[in-house]
N, C-alpha and C positions, 0 to 999 in steps of 0.2 A: 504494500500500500504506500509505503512513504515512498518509495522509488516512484510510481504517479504523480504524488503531491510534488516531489521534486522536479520533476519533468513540466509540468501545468504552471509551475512557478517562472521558470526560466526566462518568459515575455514580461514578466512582473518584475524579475530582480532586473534584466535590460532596461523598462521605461523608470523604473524607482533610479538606476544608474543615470541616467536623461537627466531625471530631476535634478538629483544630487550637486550632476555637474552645474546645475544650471543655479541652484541654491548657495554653491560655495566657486562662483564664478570669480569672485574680486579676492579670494583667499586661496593664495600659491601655495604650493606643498602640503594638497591637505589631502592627499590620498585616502589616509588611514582615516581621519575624520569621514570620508565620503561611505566607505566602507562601513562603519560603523553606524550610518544613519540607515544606511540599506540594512543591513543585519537589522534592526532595532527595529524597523517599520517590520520588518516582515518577521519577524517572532514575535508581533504584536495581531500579525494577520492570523498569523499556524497558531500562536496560544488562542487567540481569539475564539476558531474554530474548533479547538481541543477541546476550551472549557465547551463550550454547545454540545460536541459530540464524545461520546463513550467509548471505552475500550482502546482499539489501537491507535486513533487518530487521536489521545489525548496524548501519547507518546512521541507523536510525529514531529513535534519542534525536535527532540533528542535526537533524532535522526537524521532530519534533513541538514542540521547546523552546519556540522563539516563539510558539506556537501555543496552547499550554497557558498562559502568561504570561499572554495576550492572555482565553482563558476564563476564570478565574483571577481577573482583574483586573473583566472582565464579570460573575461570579458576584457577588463582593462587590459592585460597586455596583449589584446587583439587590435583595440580600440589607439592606445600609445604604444605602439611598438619601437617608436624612437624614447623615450624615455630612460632615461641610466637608470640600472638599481632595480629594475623593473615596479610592480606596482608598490605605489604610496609615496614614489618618488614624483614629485611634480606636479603631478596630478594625486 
């Protein structure tokens, strides 16, 4: 099941990444800040639906965590592939 919810998520953590950029536009080198708003919006969305539903899906923030990091972390260095250091440098 969390392997779906993480798949489903993927257009989410991309336009939440949109956002981010566009939210910490006048503040350089805040990678890790951007990351951290994305993470935080969306374990606000999975807990959200955790507490609603029962059983496995109350688990599924647990799960997907590292997983979204990990995409996240791969978006941006899609996105700034010239960037030194790779992600949280610069952007």
């Amino acid at each position: 099941m969390w392997l779906t919810v993480l798949l489903k998520l993927v257009p989410t953590i991309l336009s939440l990444m949109t956002l981010a950029e566009k939210l910490f536009v006048e503040k350089p080198q805040s990678g890790a800040e951007k990351k951290d708003f994305v993470i935080q919006v969306l374990q606000a969305l999975v807990g959200g639906a955790g507490a609603v539903f029962t059983g496995g899906a109350a688990n599924t923030w647990s799960q997907v965590q590292g997983p979204i990091s990990t995409i996240i972390d791969a978006a941006a260095a899609l996105k700034f592939p010239h960037e030194p250091g790779g992600v949280g440098e610069g952007h």
